[in-house]
MARNUSE-247761 format. One record per atom (N, C-alpha, C): atom name; chain; z, x, y. Coordinates in nm, 3 decimals. Each point is the difference from the previous one (the first is absolute). Example, Ala and Ser with C-alpha at 12.3 -4.5 7.8 and 13.67 -1.06 7.14 Angstrom:
2
{atom N; kette A; z 0.780; x 1.319; y -0.569}
{atom CA; kette A; z 0.000; x -0.089; y 0.119}
{atom C; kette A; z 0.000; x 0.090; y 0.120}
{atom N; kette A; z -0.072; x -0.035; y 0.105}
{atom CA; kette A; z 0.006; x 0.082; y 0.119}
{atom C; kette A; z 0.073; x -0.077; y 0.109}
END
This chain:
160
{atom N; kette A; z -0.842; x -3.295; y -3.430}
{atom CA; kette A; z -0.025; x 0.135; y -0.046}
{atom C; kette A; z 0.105; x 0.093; y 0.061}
{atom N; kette A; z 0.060; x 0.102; y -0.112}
{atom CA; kette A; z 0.084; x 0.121; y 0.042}
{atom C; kette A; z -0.056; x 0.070; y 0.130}
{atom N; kette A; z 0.119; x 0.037; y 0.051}
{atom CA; kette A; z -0.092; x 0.106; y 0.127}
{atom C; kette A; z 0.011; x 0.129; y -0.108}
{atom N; kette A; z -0.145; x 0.081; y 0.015}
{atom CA; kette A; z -0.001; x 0.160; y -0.112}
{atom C; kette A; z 0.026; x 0.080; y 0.107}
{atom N; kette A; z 0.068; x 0.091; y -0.084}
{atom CA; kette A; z 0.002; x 0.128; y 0.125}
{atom C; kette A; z -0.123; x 0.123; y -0.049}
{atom N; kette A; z -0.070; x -0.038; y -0.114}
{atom CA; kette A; z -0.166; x 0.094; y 0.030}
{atom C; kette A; z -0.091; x -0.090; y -0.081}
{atom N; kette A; z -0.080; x 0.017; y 0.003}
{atom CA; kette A; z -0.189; x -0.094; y -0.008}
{atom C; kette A; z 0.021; x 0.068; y -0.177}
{atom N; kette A; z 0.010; x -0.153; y -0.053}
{atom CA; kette A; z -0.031; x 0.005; y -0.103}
{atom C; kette A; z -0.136; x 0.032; y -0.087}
{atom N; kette A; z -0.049; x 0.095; y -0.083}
{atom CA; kette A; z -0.077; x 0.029; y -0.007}
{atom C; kette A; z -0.113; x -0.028; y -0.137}
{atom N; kette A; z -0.061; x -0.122; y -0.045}
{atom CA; kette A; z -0.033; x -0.050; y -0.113}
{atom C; kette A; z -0.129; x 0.074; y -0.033}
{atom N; kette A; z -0.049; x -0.016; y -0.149}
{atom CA; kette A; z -0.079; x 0.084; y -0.095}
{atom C; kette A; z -0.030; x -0.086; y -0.047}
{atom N; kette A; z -0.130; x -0.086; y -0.029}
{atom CA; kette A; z -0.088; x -0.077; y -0.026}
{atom C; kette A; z -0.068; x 0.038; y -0.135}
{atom N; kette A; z 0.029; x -0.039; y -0.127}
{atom CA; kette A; z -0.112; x 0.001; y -0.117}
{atom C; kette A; z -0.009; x -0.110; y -0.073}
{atom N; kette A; z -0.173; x 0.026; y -0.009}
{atom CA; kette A; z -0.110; x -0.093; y -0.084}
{atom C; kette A; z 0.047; x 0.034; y -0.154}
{atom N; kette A; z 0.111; x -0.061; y -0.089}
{atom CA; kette A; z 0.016; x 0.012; y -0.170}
{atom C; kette A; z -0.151; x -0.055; y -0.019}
{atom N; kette A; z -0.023; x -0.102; y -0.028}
{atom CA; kette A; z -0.128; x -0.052; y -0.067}
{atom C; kette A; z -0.068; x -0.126; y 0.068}
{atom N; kette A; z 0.011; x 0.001; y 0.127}
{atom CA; kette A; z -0.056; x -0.115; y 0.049}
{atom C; kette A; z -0.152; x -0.050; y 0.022}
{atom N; kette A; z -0.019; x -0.116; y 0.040}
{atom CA; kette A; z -0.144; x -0.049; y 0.009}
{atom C; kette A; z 0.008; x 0.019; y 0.132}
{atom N; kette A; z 0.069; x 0.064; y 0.079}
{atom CA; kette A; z -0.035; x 0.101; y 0.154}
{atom C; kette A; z 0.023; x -0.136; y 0.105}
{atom N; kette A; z 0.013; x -0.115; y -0.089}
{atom CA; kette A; z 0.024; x -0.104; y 0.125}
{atom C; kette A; z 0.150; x -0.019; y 0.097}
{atom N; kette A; z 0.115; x 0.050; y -0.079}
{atom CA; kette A; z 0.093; x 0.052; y 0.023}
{atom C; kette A; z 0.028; x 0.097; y 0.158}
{atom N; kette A; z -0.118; x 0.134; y -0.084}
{atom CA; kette A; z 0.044; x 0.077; y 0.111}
{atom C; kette A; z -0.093; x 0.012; y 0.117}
{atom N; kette A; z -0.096; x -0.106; y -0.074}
{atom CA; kette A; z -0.084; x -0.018; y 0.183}
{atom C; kette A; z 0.086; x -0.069; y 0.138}
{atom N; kette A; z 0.096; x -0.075; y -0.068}
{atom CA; kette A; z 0.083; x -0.059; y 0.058}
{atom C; kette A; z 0.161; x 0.117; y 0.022}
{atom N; kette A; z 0.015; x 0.081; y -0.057}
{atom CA; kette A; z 0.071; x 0.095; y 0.098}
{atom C; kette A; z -0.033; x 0.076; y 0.070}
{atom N; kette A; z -0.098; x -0.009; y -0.004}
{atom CA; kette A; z -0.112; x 0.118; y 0.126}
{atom C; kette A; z -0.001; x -0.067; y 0.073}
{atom N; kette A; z -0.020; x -0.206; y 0.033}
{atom CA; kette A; z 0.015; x -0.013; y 0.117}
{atom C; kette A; z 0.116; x -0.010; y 0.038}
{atom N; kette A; z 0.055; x 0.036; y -0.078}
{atom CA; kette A; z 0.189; x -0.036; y 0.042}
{atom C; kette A; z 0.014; x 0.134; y 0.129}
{atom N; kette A; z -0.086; x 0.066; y 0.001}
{atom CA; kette A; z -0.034; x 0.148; y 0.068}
{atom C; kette A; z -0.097; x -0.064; y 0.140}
{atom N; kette A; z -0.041; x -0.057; y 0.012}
{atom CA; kette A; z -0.106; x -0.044; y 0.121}
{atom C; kette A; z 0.078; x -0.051; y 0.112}
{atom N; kette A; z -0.059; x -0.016; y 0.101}
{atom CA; kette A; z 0.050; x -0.047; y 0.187}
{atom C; kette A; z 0.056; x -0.121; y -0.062}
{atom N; kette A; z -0.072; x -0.102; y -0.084}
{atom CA; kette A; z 0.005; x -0.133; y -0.032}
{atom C; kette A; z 0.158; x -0.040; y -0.018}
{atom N; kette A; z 0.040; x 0.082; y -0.107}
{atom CA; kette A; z 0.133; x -0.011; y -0.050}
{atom C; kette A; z 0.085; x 0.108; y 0.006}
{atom N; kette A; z -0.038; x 0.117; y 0.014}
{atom CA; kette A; z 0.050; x 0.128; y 0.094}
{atom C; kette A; z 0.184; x 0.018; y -0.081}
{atom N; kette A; z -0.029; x 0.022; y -0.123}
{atom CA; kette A; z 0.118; x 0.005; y -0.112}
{atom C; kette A; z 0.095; x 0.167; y 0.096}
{atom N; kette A; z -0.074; x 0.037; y 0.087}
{atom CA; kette A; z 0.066; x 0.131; y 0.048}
{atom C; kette A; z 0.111; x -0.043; y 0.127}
{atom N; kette A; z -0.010; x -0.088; y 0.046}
{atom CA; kette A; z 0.112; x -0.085; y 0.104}
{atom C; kette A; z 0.087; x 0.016; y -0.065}
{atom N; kette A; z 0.041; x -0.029; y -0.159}
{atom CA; kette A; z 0.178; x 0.065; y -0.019}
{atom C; kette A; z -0.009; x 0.126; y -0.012}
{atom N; kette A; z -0.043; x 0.073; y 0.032}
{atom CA; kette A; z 0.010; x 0.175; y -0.020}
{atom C; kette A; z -0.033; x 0.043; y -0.129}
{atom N; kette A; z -0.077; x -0.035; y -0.086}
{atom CA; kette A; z -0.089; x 0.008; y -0.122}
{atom C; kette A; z -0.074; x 0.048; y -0.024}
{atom N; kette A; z -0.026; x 0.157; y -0.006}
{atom CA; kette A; z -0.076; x 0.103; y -0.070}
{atom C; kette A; z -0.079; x 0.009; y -0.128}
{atom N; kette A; z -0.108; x -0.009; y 0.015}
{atom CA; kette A; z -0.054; x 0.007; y -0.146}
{atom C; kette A; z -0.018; x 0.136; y -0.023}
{atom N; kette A; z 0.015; x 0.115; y -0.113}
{atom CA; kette A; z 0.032; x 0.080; y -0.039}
{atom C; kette A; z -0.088; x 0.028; y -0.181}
{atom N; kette A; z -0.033; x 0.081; y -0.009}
{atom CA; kette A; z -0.069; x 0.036; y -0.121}
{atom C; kette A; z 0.085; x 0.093; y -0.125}
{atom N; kette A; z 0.092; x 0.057; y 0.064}
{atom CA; kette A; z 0.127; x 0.084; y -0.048}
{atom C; kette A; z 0.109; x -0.101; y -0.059}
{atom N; kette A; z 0.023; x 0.005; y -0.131}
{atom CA; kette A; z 0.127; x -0.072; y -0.050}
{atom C; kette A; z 0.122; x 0.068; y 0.033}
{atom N; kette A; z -0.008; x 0.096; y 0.011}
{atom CA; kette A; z 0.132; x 0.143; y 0.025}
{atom C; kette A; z 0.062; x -0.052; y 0.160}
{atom N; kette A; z -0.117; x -0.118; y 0.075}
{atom CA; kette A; z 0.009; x -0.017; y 0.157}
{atom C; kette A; z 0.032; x -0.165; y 0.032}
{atom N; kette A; z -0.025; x -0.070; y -0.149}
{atom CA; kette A; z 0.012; x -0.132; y 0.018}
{atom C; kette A; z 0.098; x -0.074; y -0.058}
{atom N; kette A; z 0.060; x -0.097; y 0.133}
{atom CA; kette A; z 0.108; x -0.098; y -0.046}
{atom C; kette A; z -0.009; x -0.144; y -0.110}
{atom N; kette A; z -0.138; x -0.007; y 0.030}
{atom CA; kette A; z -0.005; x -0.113; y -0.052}
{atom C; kette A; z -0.184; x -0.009; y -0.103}
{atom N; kette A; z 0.040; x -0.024; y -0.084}
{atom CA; kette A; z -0.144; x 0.018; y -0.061}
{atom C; kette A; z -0.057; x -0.146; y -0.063}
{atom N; kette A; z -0.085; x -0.037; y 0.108}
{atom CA; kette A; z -0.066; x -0.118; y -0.071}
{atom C; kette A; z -0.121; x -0.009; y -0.055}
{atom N; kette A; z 0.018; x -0.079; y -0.166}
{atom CA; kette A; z -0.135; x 0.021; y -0.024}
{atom C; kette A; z -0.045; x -0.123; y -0.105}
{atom N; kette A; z -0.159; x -0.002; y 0.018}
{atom CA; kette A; z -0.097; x -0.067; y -0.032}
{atom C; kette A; z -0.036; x -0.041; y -0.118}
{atom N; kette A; z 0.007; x -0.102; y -0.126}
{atom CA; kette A; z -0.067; x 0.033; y -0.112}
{atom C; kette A; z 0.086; x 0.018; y -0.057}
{atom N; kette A; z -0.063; x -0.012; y -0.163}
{atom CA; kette A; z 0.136; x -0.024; y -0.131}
{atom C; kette A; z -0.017; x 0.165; y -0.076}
{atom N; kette A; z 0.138; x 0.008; y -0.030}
{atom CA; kette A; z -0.024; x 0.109; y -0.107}
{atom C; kette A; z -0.105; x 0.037; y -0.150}
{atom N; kette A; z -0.072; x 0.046; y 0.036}
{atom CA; kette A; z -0.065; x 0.073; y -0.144}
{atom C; kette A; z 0.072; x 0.112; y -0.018}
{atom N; kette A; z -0.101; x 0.024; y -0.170}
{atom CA; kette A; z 0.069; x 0.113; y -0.063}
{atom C; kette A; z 0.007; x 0.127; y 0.067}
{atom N; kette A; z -0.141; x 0.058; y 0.023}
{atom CA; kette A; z -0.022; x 0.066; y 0.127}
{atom C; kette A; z 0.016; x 0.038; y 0.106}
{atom N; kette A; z 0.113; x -0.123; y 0.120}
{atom CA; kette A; z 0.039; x 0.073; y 0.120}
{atom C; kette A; z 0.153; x -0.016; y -0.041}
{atom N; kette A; z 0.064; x -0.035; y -0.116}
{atom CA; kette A; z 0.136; x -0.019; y -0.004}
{atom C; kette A; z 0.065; x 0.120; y 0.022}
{atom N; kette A; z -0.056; x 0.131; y -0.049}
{atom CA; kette A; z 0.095; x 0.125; y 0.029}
{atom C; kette A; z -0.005; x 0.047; y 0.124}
{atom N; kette A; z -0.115; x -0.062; y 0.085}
{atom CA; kette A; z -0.065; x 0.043; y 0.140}
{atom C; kette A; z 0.101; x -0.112; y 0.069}
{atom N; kette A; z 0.039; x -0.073; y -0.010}
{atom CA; kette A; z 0.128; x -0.091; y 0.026}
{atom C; kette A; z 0.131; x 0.082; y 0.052}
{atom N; kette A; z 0.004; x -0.001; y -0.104}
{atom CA; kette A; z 0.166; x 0.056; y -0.058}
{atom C; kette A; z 0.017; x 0.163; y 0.110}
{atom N; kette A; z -0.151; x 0.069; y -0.040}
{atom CA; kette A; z 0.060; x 0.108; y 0.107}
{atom C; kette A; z 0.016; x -0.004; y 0.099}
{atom N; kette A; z -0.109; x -0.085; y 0.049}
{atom CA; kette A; z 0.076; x -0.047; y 0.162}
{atom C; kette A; z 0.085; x -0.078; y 0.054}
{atom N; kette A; z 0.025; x -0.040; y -0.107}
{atom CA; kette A; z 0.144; x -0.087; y 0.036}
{atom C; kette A; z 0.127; x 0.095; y -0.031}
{atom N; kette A; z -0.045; x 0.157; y -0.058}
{atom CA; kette A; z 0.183; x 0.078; y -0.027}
{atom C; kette A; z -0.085; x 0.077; y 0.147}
{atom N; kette A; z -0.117; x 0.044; y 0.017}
{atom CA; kette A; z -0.009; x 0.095; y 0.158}
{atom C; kette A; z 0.113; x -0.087; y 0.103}
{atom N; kette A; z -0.039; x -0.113; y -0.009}
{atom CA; kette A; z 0.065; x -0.045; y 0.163}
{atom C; kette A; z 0.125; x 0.048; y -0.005}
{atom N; kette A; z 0.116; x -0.032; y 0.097}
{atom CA; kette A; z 0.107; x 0.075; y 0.036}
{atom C; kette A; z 0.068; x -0.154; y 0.020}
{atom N; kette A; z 0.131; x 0.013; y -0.060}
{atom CA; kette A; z 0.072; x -0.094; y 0.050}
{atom C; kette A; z 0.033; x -0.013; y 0.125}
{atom N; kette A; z 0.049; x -0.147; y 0.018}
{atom CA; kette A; z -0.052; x -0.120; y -0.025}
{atom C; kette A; z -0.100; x -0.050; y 0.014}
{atom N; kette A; z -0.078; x -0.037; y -0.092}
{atom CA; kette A; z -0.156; x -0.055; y -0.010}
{atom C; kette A; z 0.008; x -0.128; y -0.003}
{atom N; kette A; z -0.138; x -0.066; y 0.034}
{atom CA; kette A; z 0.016; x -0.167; y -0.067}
{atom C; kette A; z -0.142; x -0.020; y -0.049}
{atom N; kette A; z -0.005; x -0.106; y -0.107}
{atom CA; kette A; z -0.151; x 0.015; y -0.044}
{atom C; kette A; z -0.040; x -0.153; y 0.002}
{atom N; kette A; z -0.077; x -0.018; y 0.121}
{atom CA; kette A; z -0.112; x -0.132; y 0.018}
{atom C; kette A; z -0.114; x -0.014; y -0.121}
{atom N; kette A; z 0.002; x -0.120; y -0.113}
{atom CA; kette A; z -0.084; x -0.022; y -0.053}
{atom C; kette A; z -0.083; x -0.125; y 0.079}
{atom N; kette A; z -0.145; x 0.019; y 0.002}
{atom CA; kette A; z -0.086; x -0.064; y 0.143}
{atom C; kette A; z -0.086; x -0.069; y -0.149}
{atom N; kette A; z -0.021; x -0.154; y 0.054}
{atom CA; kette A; z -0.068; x -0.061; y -0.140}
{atom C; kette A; z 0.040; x -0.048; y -0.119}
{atom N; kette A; z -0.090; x -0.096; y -0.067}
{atom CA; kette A; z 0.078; x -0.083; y -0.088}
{atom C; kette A; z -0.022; x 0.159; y -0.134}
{atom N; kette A; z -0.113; x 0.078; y 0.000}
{atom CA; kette A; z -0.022; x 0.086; y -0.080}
{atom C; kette A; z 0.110; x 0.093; y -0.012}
{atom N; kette A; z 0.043; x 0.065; y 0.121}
{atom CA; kette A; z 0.108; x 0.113; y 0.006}
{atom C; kette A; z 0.149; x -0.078; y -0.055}
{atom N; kette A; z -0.045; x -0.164; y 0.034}
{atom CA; kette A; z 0.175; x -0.073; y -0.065}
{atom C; kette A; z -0.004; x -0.023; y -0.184}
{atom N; kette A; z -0.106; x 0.012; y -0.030}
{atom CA; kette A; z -0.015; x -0.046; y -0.120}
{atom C; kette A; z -0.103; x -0.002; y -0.058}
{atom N; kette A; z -0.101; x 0.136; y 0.024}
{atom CA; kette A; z -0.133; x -0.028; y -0.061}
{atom C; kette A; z -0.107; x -0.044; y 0.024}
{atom N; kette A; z 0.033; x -0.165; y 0.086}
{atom CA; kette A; z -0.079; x -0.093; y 0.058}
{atom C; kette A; z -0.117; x 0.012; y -0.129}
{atom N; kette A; z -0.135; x -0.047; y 0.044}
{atom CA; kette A; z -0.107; x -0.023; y -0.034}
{atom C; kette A; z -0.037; x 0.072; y -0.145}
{atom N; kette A; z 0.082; x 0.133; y 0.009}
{atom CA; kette A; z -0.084; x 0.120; y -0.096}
{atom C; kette A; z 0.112; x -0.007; y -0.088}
{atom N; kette A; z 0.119; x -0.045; y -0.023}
{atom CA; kette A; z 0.122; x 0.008; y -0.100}
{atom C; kette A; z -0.061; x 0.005; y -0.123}
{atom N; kette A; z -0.059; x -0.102; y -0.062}
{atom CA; kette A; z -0.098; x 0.005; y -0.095}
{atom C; kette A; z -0.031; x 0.122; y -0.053}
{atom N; kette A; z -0.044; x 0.084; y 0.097}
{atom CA; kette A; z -0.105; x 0.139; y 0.005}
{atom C; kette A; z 0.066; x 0.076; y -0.131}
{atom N; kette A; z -0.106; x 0.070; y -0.067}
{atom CA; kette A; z 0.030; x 0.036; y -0.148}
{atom C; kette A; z 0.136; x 0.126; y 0.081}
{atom N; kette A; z -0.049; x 0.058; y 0.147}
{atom CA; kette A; z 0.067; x 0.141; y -0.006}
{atom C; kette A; z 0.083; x -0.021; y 0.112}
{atom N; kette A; z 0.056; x -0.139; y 0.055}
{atom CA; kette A; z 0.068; x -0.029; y 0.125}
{atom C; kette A; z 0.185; x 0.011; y -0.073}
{atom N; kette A; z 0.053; x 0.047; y 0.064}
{atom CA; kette A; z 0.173; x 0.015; y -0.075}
{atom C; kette A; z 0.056; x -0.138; y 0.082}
{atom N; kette A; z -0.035; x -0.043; y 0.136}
{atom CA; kette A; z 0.060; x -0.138; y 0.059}
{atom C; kette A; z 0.028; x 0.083; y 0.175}
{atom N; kette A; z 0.109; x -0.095; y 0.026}
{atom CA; kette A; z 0.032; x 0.022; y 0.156}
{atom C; kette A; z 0.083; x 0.135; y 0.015}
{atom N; kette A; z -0.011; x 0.059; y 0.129}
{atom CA; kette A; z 0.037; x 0.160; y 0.000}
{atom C; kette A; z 0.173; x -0.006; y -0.002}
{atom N; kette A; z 0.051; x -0.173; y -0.041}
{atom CA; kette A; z 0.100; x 0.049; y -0.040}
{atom C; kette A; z 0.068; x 0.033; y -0.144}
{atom N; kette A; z -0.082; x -0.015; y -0.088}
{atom CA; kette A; z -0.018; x 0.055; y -0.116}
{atom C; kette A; z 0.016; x 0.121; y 0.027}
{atom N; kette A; z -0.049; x 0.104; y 0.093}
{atom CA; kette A; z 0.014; x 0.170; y -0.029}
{atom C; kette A; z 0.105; x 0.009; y 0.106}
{atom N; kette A; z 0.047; x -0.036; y 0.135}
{atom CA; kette A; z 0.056; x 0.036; y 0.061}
{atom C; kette A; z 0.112; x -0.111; y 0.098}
{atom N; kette A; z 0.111; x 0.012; y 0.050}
{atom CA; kette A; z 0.091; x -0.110; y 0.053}
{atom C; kette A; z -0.138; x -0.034; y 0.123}
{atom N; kette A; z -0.012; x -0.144; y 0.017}
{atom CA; kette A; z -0.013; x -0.071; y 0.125}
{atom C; kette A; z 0.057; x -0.071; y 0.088}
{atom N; kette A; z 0.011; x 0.034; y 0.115}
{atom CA; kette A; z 0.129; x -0.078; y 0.117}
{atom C; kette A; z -0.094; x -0.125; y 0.052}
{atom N; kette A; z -0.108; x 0.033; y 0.025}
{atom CA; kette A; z -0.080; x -0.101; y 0.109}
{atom C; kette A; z -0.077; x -0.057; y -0.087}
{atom N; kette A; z -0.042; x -0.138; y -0.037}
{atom CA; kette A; z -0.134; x -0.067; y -0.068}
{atom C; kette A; z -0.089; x -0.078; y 0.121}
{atom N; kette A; z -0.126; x 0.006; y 0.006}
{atom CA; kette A; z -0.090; x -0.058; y 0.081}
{atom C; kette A; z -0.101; x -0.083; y -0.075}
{atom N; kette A; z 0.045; x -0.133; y -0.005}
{atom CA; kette A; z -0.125; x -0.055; y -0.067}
{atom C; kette A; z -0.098; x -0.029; y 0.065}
{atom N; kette A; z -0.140; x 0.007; y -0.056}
{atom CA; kette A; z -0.084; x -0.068; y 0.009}
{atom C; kette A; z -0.144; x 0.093; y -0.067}
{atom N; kette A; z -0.119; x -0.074; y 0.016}
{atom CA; kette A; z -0.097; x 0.046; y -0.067}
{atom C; kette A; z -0.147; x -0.020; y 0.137}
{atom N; kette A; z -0.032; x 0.067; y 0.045}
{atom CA; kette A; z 0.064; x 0.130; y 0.014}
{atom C; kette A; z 0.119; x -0.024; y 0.154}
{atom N; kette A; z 0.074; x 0.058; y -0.041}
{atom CA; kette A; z 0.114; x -0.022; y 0.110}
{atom C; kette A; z -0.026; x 0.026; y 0.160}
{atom N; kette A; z 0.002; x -0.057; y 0.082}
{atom CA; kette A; z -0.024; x -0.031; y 0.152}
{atom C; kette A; z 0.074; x 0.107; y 0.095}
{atom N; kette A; z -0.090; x 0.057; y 0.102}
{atom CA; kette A; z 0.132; x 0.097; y 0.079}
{atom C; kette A; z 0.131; x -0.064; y 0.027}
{atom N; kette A; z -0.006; x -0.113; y -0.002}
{atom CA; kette A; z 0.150; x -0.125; y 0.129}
{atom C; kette A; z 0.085; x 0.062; y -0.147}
{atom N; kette A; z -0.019; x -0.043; y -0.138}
{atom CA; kette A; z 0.062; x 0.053; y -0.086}
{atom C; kette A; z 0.056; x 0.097; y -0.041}
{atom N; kette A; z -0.092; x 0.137; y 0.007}
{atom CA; kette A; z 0.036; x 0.095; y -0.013}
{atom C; kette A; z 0.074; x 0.065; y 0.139}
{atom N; kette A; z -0.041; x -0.034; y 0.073}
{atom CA; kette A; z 0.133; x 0.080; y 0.125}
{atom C; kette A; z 0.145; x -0.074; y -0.026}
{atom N; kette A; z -0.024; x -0.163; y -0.057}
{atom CA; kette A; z 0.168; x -0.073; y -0.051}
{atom C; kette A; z 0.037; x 0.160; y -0.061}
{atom N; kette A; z -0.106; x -0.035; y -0.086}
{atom CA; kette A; z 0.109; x 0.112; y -0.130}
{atom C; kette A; z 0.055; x 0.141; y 0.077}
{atom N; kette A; z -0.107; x 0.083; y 0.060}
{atom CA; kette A; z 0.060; x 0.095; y 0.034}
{atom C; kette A; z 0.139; x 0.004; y 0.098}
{atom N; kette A; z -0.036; x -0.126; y 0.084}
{atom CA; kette A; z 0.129; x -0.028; y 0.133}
{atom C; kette A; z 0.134; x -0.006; y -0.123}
{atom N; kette A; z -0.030; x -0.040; y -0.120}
{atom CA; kette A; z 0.111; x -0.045; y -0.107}
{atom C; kette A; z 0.037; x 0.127; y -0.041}
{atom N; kette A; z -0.098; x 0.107; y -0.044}
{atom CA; kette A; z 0.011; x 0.108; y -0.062}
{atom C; kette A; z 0.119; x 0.118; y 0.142}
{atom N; kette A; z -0.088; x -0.042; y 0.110}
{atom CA; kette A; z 0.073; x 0.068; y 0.065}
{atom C; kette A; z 0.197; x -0.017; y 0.006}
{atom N; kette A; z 0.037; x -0.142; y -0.019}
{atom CA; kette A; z 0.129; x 0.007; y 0.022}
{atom C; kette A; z 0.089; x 0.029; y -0.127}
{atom N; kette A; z -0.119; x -0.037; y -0.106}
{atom CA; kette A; z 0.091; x 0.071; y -0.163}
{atom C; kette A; z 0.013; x 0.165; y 0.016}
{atom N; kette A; z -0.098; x 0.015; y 0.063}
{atom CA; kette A; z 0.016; x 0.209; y 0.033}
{atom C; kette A; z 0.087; x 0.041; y 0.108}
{atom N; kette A; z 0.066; x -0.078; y 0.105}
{atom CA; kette A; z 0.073; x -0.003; y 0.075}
{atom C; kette A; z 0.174; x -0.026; y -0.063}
{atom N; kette A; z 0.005; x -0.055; y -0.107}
{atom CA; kette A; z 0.114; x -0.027; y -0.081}
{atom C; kette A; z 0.025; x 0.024; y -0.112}
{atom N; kette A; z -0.155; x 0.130; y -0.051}
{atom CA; kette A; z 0.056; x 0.086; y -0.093}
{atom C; kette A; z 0.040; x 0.121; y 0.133}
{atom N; kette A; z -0.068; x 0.043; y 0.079}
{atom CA; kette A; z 0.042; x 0.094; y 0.082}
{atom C; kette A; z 0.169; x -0.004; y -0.011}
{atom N; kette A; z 0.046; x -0.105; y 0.079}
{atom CA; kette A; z 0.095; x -0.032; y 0.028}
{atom C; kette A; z 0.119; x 0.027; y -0.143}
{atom N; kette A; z -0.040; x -0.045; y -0.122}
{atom CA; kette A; z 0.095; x 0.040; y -0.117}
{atom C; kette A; z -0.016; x 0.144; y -0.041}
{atom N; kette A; z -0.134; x 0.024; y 0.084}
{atom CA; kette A; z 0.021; x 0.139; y -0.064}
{atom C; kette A; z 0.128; x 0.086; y 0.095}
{atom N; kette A; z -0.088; x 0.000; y 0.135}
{atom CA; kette A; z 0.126; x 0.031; y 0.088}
{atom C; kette A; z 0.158; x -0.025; y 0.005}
{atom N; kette A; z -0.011; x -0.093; y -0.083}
{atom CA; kette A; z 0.191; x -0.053; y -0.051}
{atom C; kette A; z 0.049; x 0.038; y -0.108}
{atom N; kette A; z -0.116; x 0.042; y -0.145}
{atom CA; kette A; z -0.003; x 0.082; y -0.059}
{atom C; kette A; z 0.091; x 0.151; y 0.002}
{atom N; kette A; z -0.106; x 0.059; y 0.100}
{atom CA; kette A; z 0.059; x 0.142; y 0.058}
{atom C; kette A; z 0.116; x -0.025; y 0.075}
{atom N; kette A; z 0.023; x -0.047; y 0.053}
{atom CA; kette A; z 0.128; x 0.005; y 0.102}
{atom C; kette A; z 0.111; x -0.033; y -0.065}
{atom N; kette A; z -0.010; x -0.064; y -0.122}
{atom CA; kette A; z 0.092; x -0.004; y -0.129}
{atom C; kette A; z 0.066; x 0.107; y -0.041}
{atom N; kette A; z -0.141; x 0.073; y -0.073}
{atom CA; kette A; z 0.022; x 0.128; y -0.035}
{atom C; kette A; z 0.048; x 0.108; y 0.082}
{atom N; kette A; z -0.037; x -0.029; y 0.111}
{atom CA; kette A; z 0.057; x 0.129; y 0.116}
{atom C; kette A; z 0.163; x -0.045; y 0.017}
{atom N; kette A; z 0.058; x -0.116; y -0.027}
{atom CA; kette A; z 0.151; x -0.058; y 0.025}
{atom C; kette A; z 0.039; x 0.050; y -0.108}
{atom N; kette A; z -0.059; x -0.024; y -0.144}
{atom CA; kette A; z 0.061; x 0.029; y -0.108}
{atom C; kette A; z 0.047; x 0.144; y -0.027}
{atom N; kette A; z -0.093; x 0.129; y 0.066}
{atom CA; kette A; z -0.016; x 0.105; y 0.008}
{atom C; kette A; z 0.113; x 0.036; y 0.081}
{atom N; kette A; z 0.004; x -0.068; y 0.110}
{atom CA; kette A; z 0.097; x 0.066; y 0.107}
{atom C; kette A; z 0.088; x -0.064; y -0.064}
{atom N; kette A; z 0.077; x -0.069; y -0.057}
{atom CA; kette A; z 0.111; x -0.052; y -0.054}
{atom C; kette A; z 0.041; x 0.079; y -0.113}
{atom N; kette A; z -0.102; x 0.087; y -0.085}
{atom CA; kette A; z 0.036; x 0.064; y -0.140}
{atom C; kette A; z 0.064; x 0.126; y 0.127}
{atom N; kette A; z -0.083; x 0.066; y 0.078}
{atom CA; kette A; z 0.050; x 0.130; y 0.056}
{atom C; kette A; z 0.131; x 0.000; y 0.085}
{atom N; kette A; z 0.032; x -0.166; y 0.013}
{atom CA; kette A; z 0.133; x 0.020; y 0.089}
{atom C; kette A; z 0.105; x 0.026; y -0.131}
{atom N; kette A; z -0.042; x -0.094; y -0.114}
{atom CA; kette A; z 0.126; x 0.022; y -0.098}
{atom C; kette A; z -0.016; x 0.106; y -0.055}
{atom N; kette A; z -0.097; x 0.120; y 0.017}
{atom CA; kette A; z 0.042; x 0.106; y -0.057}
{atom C; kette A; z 0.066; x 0.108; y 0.088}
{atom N; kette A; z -0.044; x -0.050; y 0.125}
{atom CA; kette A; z 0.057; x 0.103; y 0.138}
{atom C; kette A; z 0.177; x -0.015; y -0.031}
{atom N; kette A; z 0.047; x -0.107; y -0.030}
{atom CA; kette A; z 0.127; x -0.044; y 0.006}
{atom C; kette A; z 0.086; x 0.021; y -0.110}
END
């Protein structure tokens, strides 16, 4: 794992699950498995969260409730799908009003299988999530420092 220089801060939502999912990220929250040892904030604010993992397959219903919280967050984000449901529907794909896995509405970096998926699992994913957000950081930061060269390079050839 990257060393972070601040406590990444994840946002937890239930799309459509049978709750077995996120009983198992709540204990990802307990002494037991204590998901807060990498500096891991759980957070209710998308405007505040790095990483948004969530539970359960897309319906018609939470798909726009999706999408907005996935444009609130602030770059660089990463999005943990937790479950075979959030990868693909799982169980309910069938479902007259299920659209499939939340990557149908939105990009996913991290997949976590299982039914319902195990804390040992879901902290993999997040320890995973954490170093893909550590190396968008990083392009973003190389990004800008581009632009700040490119900038200072247009103003020298016009100084001259």
């Amino acid at each position: 794992m990257a060393f972070l220089k601040r406590s990444p801060w994840i946002l937890h939502y239930d799309a459509s699950s049978c709750n077995g999912c996120d009983i198992e990220v709540l204990a990802c929250l307990t002494p037991l498995y204590d998901v807060e040892r990498f500096g891991i904030i759980n957070t209710g604010n998308p405007k505040h969260a790095d990483i948004l993992l969530i539970t359960g397959g897309i319906n018609t219903q939470n798909r726009e409730v999706v999408e907005n919280i996935y444009e609130q967050m602030p770059e660089p984000k990463v999005v943990i799908a937790v479950g075979i449901c959030a990868a693909t529907g799982g169980i309910f794909r069938e479902c007259y009003n299920i659209v499939g896995g939340i990557d149908k509405v939105i990009p996913v970096d991290v997949y976590v299988p299982g039914c319902a998926a195990r804390p040992e699992q879901i902290i993999d994913g997040v320890v995973t999530a954490l170093s893909i957000l550590e190396k968008k950081r990083a392009a973003m930061a190389g990004t800008a420092q581009t632009r700040e060269e490119e900038q200072h390079a247009e103003q020298a050839g016009e100084s001259t």
